[in-house]
N, C-alpha and C positions, 0 to 999 in steps of 0.2 A: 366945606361941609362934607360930613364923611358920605360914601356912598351906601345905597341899600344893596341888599341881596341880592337884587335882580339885577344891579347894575352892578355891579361887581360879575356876575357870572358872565354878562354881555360882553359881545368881542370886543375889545379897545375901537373907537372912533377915528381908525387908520386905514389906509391902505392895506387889502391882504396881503402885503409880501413882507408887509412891516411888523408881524405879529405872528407867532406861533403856537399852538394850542401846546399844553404843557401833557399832553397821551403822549406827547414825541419821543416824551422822557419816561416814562411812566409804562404804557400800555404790552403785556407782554408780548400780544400777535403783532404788535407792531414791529416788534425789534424782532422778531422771529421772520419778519417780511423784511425787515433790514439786513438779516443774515444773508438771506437769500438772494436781494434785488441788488444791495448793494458792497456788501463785506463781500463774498466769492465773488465779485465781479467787475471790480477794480483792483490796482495793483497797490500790496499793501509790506509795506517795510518788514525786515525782520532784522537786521543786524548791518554793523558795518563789517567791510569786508577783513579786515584785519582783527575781530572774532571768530575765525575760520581762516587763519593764515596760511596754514600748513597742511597740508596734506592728512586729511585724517581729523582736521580739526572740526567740530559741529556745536551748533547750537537745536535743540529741542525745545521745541515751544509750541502753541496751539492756535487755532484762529477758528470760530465759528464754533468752536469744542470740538474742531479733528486735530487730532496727535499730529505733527510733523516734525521731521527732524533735517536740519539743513547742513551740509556737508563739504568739505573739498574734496575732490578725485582725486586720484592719480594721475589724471592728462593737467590738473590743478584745476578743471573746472569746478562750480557751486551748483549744487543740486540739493532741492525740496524732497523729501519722499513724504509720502504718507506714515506713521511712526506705528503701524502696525501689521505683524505677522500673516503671510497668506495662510496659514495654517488654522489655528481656530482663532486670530484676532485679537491677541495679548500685544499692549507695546515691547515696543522692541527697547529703544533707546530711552532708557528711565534713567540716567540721570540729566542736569541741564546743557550741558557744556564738560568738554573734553575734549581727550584725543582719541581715533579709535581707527585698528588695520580693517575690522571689519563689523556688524552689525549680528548681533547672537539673540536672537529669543528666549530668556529664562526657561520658555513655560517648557518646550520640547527641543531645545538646542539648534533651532534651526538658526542657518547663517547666513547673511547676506552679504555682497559687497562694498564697495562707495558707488557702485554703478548703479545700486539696486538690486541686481539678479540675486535670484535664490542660488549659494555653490553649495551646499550640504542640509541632507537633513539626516539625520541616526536610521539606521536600517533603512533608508530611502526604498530598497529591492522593493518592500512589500507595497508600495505603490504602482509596479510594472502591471497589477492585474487591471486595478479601477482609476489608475491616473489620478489628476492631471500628471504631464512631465511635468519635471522641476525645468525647465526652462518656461514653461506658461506659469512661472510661481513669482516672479516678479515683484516688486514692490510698486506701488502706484508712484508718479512721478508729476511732481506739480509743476510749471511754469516757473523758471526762477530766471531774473535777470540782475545787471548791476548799473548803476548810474553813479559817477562818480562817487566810487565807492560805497556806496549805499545799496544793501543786497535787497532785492524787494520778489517778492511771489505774485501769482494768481490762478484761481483755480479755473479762469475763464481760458480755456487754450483758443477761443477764436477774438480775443479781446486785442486792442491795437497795440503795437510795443511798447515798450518801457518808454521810449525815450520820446515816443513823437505824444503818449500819455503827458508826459509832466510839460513837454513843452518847453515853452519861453520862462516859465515859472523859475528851471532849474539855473536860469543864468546867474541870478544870483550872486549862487554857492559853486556853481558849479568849477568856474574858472579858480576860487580859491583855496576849491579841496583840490582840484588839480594840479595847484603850487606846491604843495607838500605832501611827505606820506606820512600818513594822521594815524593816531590806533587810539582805539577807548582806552580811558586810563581812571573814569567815573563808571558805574552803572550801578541801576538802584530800581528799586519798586516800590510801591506805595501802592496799597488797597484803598480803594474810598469808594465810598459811598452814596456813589451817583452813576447819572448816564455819561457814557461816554462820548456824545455829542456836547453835552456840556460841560467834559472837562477838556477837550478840542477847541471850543469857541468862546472857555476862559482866556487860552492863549491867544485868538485871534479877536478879543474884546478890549483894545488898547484904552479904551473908555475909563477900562477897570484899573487903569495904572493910578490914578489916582489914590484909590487905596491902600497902595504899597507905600511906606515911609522911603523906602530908598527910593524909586521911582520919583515919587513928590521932590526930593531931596535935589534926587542928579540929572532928573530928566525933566517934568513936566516943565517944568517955571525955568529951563534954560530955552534961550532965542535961540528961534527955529526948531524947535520940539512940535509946532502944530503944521509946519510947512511939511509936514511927508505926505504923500498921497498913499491912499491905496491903490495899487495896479490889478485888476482882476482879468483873471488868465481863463480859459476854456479847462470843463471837464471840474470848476469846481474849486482850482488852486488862484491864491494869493498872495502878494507878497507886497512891502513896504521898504524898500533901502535906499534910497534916497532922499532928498529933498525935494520940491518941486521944479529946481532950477538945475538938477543934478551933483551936486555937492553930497557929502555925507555929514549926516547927523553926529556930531560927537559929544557924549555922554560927558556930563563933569562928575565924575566921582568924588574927586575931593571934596565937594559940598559935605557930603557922608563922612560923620564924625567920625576920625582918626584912620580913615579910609585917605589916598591919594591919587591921583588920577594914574591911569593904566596905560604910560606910553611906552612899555618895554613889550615883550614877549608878542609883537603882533603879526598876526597872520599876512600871510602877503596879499596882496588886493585891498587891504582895509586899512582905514586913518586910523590915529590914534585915537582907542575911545570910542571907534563906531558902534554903532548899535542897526543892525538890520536884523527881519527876521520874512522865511517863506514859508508859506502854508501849504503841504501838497495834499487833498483832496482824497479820501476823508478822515485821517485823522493822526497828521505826521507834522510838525512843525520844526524847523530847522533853524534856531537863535546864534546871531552872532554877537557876542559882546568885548567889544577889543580884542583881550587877551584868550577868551574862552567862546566853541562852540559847541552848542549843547541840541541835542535829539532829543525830541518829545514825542513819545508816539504810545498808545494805549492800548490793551485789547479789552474790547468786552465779553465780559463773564452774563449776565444777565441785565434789566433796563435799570436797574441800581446799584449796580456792581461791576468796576472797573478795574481795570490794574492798569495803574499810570507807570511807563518806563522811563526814564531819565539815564543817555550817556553822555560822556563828556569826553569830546576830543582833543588831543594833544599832538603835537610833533614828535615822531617815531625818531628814537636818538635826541633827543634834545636831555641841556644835562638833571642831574638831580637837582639842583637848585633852580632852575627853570622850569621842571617839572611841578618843584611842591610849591613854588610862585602860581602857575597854572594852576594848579589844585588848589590851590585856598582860595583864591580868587573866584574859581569855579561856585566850592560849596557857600560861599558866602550869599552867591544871588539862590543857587539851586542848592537839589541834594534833598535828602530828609530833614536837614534841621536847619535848611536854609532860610533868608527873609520873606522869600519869595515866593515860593515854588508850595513849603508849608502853607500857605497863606491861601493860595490858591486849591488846595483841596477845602480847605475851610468855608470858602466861596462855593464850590461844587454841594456839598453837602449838605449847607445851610440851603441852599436855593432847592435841591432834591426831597426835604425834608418837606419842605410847603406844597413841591408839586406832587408826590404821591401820595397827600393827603387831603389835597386837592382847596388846599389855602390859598394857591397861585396857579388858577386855572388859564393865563394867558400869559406868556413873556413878549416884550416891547423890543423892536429892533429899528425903533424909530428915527434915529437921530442921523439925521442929514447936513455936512459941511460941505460945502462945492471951496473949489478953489473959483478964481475968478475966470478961468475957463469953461467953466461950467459943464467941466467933461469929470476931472478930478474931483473923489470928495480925499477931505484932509481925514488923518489915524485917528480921529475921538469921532465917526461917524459907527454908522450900525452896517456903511456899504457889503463887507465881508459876510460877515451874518446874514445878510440877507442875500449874496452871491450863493452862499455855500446850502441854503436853503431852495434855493432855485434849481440849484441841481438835485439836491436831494429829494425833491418833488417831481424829476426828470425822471431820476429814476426809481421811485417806488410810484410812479402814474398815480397822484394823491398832493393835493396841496398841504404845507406843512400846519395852517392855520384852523383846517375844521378835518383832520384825517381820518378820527372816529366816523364822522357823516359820511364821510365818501366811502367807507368798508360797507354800515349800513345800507346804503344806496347800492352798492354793487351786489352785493348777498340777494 
């Protein structure tokens, strides 16, 4: 029997951690409290390190809407700056990606180094009256660390390190990016048309594999495809690569019409065929798929507006015919015109469209698999979602279920 009005607006007949109000997605001061409680105040990916190889090489990008531009030195260290001029506050580094000896401001020529410092600016003299010196002209310098090869920021300088942050999460990946030296050989954006939390917990909603054809094809309805646990890590991160007896899951591609399974080109640490993937906390996922490892990480633009990133890493020197094997294989799951990846912004925007119009005032993060330990739930549970929710109510002091009440109540 269909529901009325009333009971449609009413919270689902669950446990609060099982359900979250759809303002999460939707409400601007919310995400504006998100900028501040939680995007500046966890450590948040920007590039792998072999996008900045060389000396001189950057990437420009933004987080929270401030300009940054990430950099090698000359001693080869990586450093964040803030991506605008102490002078009147024009960017500096306007295009995405290069190479560059030093840092020049269009507006009035002023120049920076890879260090940051201000070395020049045109008639400097006539600052000897009213100052500042160019040595107080500086560029602001954000927190930049690297984890097996993964460059990540924060603009918290008293936040914990890189490394004891991600934890036991990064084991993973970590020992297999350490097997090789990898470089992007994919990257790609895609705008959609949702929050950025729900295009993060697309990927970590293994639930939703189901409606993938390839997924159904090579993975759900293979034995041992329900046997993976989720592992949930402190501070937020997740991860799934194993089975529950410790064995790895191997994918049958071949099921996938005119597709054949992927026993060439594989990473080291991993079976043929595996499929793991880590969630780092709040909005980085890290897929392994045999022959292809692919970065997923977003930034948000506003609570409906995202930019989803996609790279794809390869073996540094591996040949051209091992290359464009890697690359097909890549775009085939991901990419812009991939089966999968397309698929899942579709998913985002469909679900965005009900909740800012307020059609789908609750989402369900209901579904609970134990293993028979009854410690483990199995990958088609809602355990992550509802992990990554938990902290995320950690840190904005607000449960994720009634968050509008709790602003009202506090005001």
């Amino acid at each position: 029997m269909a529901r009325t009005a009333e009971e449609h607006l009413s919270p689902p007949s669950v446990q609060g951690d099982a359900y979250v109000h759809s303002s999460v997605y939707t409400d601007p001061d919310i995400f504006g409290e998100e900028e501040e409680k939680i995007l500046r105040r966890t450590w948040k990916f920007v590039c792998h390190v072999s996008e900045v190889a060389e000396v001189g090489d950057f990437r420009a990008h933004q987080w929270t809407g401030v300009p940054l531009v990430t950099v090698r030195g000359n001693d080869d260290g990586i450093r964040t700056f803030v991506n605008t001029c102490s002078h009147r506050g024009a960017k500096i580094v306007r295009e995405p990606a290069g190479n560059m000896k030093h840092m020049t401001c269009f507006f009035h020529m002023w120049e920076y180094d890879l260090f940051g410092n201000c070395t020049y600016q045109p008639r400097g003299e006539a600052y000897e009256e009213l100052g500042p010196a160019r040595e107080d002209l500086s560029l602001r310098e954000i927190r930049t660390d690297v984890f097996a090869g993964l460059v990540f920021i924060n603009f918290d300088g008293a936040a914990e390190s890189l490394r004891d942050y991600i934890g036991e999460a990064g084991e993973p990946f970590e020992e297999i990016f350490n097997n090789h030296e990898l470089e992007v050989f994919h990257y790609n954006q895609t705008h959609v048309r949702g929050n950025w939390k729900a295009w993060y917990l697309t990927n970590c909603d293994l639930y939703h594999e189901w409606s993938h054809l390839v997924n159904r094809t090579t993975s759900v309805l293979t034995p041992g495809y329900h046997d993976r646990p989720w592992r949930m890590q402190r501070n937020g991160h997740g991860y799934n690569a194993h089975l529950i007896d410790g064995s790895p899951f191997q994918v049958q591609y071949k099921k996938y019409k005119s597709w054949k399974n992927r026993d060439d080109l594989v990473f080291k640490g991993l079976a043929p065929g595996e499929f793991r993937v880590t969630d780092i906390f709040p909005n980085l996922s890290v897929f392994f798929r045999a022959t292809c490892i692919r970065l997923n990480h977003s930034t948000p633009i506003a609570p409906g507006h995202t930019i989803m990133e996609e790279r794809g890493l390869g073996i540094k020197g591996e040949s051209k015919e091992d290359r464009r094997s890697r690359s097909k294989q890549f775009i085939q799951i991901w990419g812009p015109f991939s089966r999968n990846a397309s698929e899942d912004c579709a998913y985002v925007e469909a679900t965005h469209a009900c909740q800012e119009n307020g059609a789908n005032p609750y989402d369900l993060m209901s579904r609970v698999e134990y293993f028979e330990d009854q410690v483990h739930e199995r990958i088609h549970s809602d355990a992550y979602l509802r992990h990554f929710y938990g902290e995320w109510g950690r840190l904005m002091g607000r449960p994720a279920n009634n968050p509008r009440n709790f602003m009202a109540a506090a005001e």
